[in-house]
N, C-alpha and C positions, 0 to 999 in steps of 0.2 A: 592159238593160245587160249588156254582155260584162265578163269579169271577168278580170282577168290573175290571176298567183300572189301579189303583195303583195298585191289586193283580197280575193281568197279567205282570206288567214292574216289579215288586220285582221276580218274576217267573223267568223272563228273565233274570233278574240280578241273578240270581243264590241265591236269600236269604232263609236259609236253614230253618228259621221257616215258609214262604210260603210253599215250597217245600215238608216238612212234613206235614203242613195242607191237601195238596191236596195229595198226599200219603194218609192219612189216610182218605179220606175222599171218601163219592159217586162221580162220575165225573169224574173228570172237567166239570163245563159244562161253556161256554161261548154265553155271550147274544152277539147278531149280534151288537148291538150299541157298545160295547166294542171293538168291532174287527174297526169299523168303528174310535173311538177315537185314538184306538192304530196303526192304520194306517196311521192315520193321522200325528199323533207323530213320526213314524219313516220315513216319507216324508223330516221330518227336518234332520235328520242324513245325515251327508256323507256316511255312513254304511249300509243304509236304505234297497238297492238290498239284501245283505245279512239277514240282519235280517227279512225282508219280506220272504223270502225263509224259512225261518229257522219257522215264523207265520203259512204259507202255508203248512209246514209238522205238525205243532199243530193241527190247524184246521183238519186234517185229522184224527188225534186218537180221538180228544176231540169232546163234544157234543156241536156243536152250537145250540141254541135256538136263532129260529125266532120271529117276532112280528106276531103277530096274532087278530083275532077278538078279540077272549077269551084275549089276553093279552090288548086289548084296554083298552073291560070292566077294568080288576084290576087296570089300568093306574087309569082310570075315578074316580074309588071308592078311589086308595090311594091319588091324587089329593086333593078330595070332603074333605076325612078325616085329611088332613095337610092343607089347607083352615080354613078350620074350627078350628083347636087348631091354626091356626096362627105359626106351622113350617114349612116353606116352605124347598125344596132342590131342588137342581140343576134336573130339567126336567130329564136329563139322566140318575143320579140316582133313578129315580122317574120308568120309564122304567125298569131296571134293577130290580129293587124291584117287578114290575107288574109281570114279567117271572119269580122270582123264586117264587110269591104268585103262577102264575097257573102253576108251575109246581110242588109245593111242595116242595121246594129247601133252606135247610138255606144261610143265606147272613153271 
């Protein structure tokens, strides 16, 4: 299971249908733009050292998935194909979608 930034903060928050998805599921895997948004996000906490700490032992079990050549390409083509029907989405989810196309991953 690829995780976007709402999955990753219900994860954190402890919400137990998250929790059992990624239980049952291949992974975790975590795209590097999520870890970037969700850092971002706890920048604003008073809590932030902590919970940073607590990211930094995640990242260490789970899989991050980098951005890559190969993940450009899928960028390019999911782009071309939401262009074209005229539904666009947020660039970062757009990213997120590319990494789990080349890696094989449901969303």
């Amino acid at each position: 299971m690829i995780l976007d930034t709402n999955a990753l903060s219900a994860f954190a928050d402890g919400e137990p249908g998250v929790r059992d998805a990624i239980a049952n599921s291949p992974g975790p895997y975590l795209p590097v733009i999520v870890l970037g948004e969700y850092r971002f996000g706890l920048m604003q906490l008073r809590d932030a050292a902590r919970r940073m700490e607590w990211l930094h032992g995640l990242v260490q079990q789970w899989t991050v998935l980098e951005i890559t050549i190969e993940t450009s390409m899928a960028y390019a083509e999911i782009r071309g194909v939401l262009k074209r029907n005229a539904t666009p989405i947020p660039s970062n989810d757009v990213w997120i979608a590319s990494l789990a196309r080349q890696h094989g991953i449901s969303i």
